[in-house]
C-alpha positions, 0 to 999 in steps of 0.5 A: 500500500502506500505510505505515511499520509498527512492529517490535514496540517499546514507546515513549513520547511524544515529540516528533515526529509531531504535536508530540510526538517518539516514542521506541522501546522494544527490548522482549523479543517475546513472545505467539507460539509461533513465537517464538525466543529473543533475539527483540525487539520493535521500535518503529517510526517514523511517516511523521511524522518525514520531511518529505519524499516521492519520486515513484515510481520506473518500473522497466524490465524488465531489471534493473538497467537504468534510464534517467535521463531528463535531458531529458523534453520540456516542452509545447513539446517543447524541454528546459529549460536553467538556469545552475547560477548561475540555479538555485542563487540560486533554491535560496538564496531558498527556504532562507532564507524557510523558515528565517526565524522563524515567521509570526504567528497566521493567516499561515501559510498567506500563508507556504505560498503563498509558499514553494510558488511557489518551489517550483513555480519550482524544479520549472519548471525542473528538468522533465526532470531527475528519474531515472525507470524505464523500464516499470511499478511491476508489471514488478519485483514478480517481480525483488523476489521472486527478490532476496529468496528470493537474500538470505535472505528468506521467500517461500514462502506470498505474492506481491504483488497488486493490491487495487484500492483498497488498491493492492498488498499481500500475498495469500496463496498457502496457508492462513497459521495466526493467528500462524503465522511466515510472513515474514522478512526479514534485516538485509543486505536492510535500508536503514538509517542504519548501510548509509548511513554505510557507502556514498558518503554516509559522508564527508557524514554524518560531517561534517553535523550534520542528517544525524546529527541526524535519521535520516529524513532519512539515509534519503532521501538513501541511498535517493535515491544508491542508486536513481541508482547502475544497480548498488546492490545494493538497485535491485530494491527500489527498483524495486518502491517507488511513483513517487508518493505521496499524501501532502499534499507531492503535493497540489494547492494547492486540496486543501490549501486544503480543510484550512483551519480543521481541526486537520490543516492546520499539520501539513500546512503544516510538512511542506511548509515543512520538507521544502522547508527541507531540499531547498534546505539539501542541494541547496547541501550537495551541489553545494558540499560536498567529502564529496558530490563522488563522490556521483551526486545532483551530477548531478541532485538535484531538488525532485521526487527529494527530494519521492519519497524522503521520502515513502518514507521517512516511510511505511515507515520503522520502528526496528529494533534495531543489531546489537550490540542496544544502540540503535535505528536506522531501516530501510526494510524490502523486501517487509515493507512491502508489507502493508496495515495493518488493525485489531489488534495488533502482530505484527511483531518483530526476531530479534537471534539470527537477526539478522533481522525477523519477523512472525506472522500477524495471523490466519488467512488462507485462499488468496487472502486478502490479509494485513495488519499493524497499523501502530499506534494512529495517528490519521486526521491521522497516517495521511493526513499520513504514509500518504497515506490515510484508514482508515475504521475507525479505532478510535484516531482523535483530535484535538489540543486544548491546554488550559492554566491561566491564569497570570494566574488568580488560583489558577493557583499552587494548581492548578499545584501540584496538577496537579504533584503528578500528574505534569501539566504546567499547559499541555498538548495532550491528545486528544479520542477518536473513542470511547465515553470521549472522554477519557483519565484524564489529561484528566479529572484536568486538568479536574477541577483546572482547575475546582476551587474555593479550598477544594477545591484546599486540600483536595486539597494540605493536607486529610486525606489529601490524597496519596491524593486526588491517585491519585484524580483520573483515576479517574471514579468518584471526583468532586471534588464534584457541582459540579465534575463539573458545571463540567468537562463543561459546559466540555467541551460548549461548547469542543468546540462552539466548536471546531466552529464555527471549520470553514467548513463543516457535517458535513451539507456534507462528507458531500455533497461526498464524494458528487461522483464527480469528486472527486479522490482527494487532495480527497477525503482532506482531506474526509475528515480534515476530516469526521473531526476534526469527528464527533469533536468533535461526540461530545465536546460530546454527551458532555459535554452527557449527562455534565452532565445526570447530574450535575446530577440527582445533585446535585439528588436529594442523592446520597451523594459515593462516598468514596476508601478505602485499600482501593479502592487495589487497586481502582484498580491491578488494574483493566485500564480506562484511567478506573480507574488511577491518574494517578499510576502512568500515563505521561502520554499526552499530549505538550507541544504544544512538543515537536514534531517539531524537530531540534535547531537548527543553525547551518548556514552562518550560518543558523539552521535548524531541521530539523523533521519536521512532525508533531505531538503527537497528544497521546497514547502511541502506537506504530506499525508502520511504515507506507507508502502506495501512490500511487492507494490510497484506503483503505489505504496500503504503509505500516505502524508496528508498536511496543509499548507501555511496558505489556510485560504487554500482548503489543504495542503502539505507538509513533510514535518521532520524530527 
């Protein structure tokens, strides 16, 4: 299915996935007429922020009946024995080459190499020790349905289907109106941070800084006790989740070697390493902690577990409000997550006076269709690093591309003070987009200083009027000058064909690659994101190619530059399109590349580690609904992000919170 969706929230950028954190907005819901009253929308988390997957857990028949497998055989047959000596030096060695400094430029992937071969050390000899169900994913769909009719749930209109190369989903078994209210869910059916710290993890969260630091990670190690304990009150849930995911923690060496060169791939790499940091850190916090001595994950707490449960967490956790409404905290959401996303809006929200989360249709679905929610304007990398799939419609696709003005430029002191005075950083990640308009107001804006001539950098601190040009600067319809329209595009062209020329491979070889009907499903992602990342760029360079030609004709033909007016003030506020605002009155979309998905450091047992949630800034404001991704799914994923936008005029939006 698909993966981690948002509650309708409005939210900033921040860092986390991507190098940008994002941050929740609880904002009033609004736009459905099945609306209550003290109804909020909620943001929702990406997948990003958790840097860490689970395998799929099998559910048996009976409920509640589930079989911890200590010994699976191994190729000979015998069960693997290692010294909790043994094992605990071999965790030590992984914790420490994950928390040494970063590795130079083009070591990195040296360092995965590394970092991955412990690893498989590790998995070697925990083989057999990871709890699994007994029978199919399938056999529990029919418990989870009758624990949340128990609890309080809708679940008259739905059931849970197969979708094939969606994996499950929700399938409507009546017609089901365009915002119609057709599911809820309430709080006590709900994992959140807040049910952790009142279960066996209380005394071990009260007293661990990362796990107050970063609530994804809370949540895997919450769902990791629960789904060991035969009598949790949440086992039909947990029943019901994937035994594996097909997020890049899953992939084959050589799948990720497929990413090499793209922008995806550091990402991909510091997902790895960070959630790799955090096995190890808790694996020692667990065996050795005085507050983790009543907690079942003692007995057996393997790579593998850890791998299962963040990869649950980061593609179906979203932010929901606290109870007393005053903060936002994360939550898995049961039956919720089984959508799918598609393109959209969001339509989920939170219910403070019901105390519970709801979500309208999308749209109308006849019986027998299958309903879907949208997780948020995520990007094709966000989506396969987080979801585990690639959405092959993706309207809100982009890259990360970090532009900067030279500080030992001669006017570098000129062009910072403009672009502050714009509210832009001198040294920024922004996004190239997958449409018409490859870049937003606020790249423009940054172009057009960055390619500004003495005079018209004078002009634009000291000249006439010169606080009213600076709302001009993101507005395309009002040039610098020719020549500097010219500069800008012609600067846009050739980076993005150099950026091009960095892929080892061409588009046209891509496009062959995934013809291969043995190509395998994790293959085929990263062909995908890498063909993606390289069509948006090709549009970039054209784009900019067009632009320049235009330009220089009006140049040539001794056009008339328009001139700014007071009077196009209400021109460029009352105008809806994202070219026409003015800069000034904008949040800035895109996010410091260092900002990142970084908790705070903590001195953890005379280690500086950083804990990380491998996402990066995507260089734009998104929001997502929680998302999550079901193992096997090509397109689609159980995962879903649902949040809104800081603009509460526009009915709902997006965002990726990040911890």
């Amino acid at each position: 299915m698909h993966h981690a969706k948002h509650l309708g929230s409005s939210c900033s950028p921040s860092s986390q996935s991507e190098g940008q954190k994002r941050s929740l907005f609880v904002g009033v819901l609004h736009g459905s007429s099945n609306q209550r009253r003290g109804s909020v929308k909620v943001g929702s988390i990406a997948g990003d922020e958790l840097l860490l997957s689970l395998p799929k857990s099998h559910p048996s028949r009976t409920m509640g009946k589930k079989s911890r497998v200590k010994t699976q055989k191994s190729g000979t047959g015998a069960s693997t024995v290692v010294s909790p000596k043994e094992m605990m030096n071999l965790i030590s060695e992984l914790l420490q080459k994950c928390s040494s400094a970063a590795p130079s430029a083009g070591k990195e992937w040296e360092e995965y190499i590394q970092i991955r071969g412990l690893v498989e050390k590790i998995r070697k000899k925990q083989k057999g020790l990871s709890t699994v169900f007994e029978g199919s994913r399938e056999d529990y769909f029919s418990d989870l349905m009758s624990w949340a009719q128990e609890n309080g749930a809708s679940c008259d209109g739905f059931t849970v289907a197969n979708f094939e190369s969606e994996g499950y989903g929700l399938r409507a078994t009546r017609d089901i109106k365009a915002e119609e209210l057709f599911l809820w869910v309430p709080r006590k059916m709900l994992m959140t941070v807040e049910s952790a710290q009142n279960s066996l993890l209380g005394p071990l969260y009260s007293q661990d800084r990362i796990m107050q630091a970063m609530g994804n990670v809370t949540l895997a190690l919450h769902l990791l006790c629960e789904r060991a304990n035969p009598s949790s009150f949440w086992l039909p849930y947990i029943h019901s989740l994937p035994q594996e995911y097909d997020t890049p923690l899953y992939y084959q060496q050589d799948d990720v070697q497929l990413l090499l060169g793209t922008h995806a791939v550091q990402d991909v790499l510091s997902q790895y390493k960070n959630t790799a940091r955090q096995y190890a850190y808790f694996y020692k916090l667990v065996q050795t902690h005085p507050a983790a001595s009543k907690l079942l994950l003692k007995d057996s707490f393997t790579f593998d577990d850890y791998r299962w449960a963040v990869s649950s967490v980061m593609t179906r956790q979203n932010q929901i409000p606290t109870e007393d409404g005053s903060r936002v905290t994360l939550a898995l959401i049961p039956l919720w997550d089984m959508c799918n996303h598609t393109n959209g809006l969001i339509t989920t929200g939170y219910n403070l006076e019901d105390d519970r989360c709801e979500c309208v249709a999308l749209q109308d679905y006849k019986e027998n269709e299958q309903i879907y929610i949208f997780y948020g304007t995520r990007s094709n990398t966000e989506f396969v690093i987080h979801n585990g799939f690639f959405f092959q419609d993706n309207a809100h696709d982009r890259v990360k591309i970090k532009l900067g003005v030279s500080k030992s430029e001669r006017l570098y002191a000129m062009k910072a003070e403009v672009l502050a005075r714009a509210g832009i950083p001198a040294s920024c990640v922004f996004a190239l987009h997958c449409n018409e308009s490859p870049i937003s107001a606020q790249m423009l804006a940054f172009l057009r200083v960055f390619c500004m001539t003495e005079e018209e950098l004078k002009d634009y601190l000291l000249g006439d009027r010169a606080i009213n040009k600076i709302f001009t600067l993101g507005n395309s319809e009002f040039p610098v000058s020719w020549e500097n329209e010219i500069k800008l595009w012609t600067f846009l062209e050739n980076r993005a064909a150099l950026l091009l020329k960095t892929y080892k491979t061409t588009s046209e070889e891509d496009r062959s690659l995934l013809e291969k009907p043995d190509l395998s499903l994790h293959s085929r992602l990263a062909i995908q994101l890498r063909l993606a990342e390289k069509q948006i760029l090709e549009k970039a360079s054209a784009t900019g190619r067009a632009k320049r030609l235009h330009f220089q004709k009006k140049l040539e033909d001794g056009a008339a530059l328009p001139r700014f007016e007071e009077s196009d003030i209400a021109l460029l506020e009352n105008n809806d399109t994202d070219a026409k605002l003015p800069i000034i009155l904008r949040k800035l979309e895109e996010v410091e590349e260092s900002q990142g998905t970084r908790a705070e450091e903590h001195l953890l047992n005379g280690e500086k580690l950083t804990c990380e949630t491998g996402t990066e800034a995507n260089g734009d404001t998104e929001q997502d609904e929680t998302r999550k991704r079901d193992a096997g799914s090509a397109g689609s994923s159980e995962q879903r992000e649902q949040t809104e936008t800081a603009d509460l005029s526009a009915n709902r939006t997006e965002d990726n919170p990040k911890e």
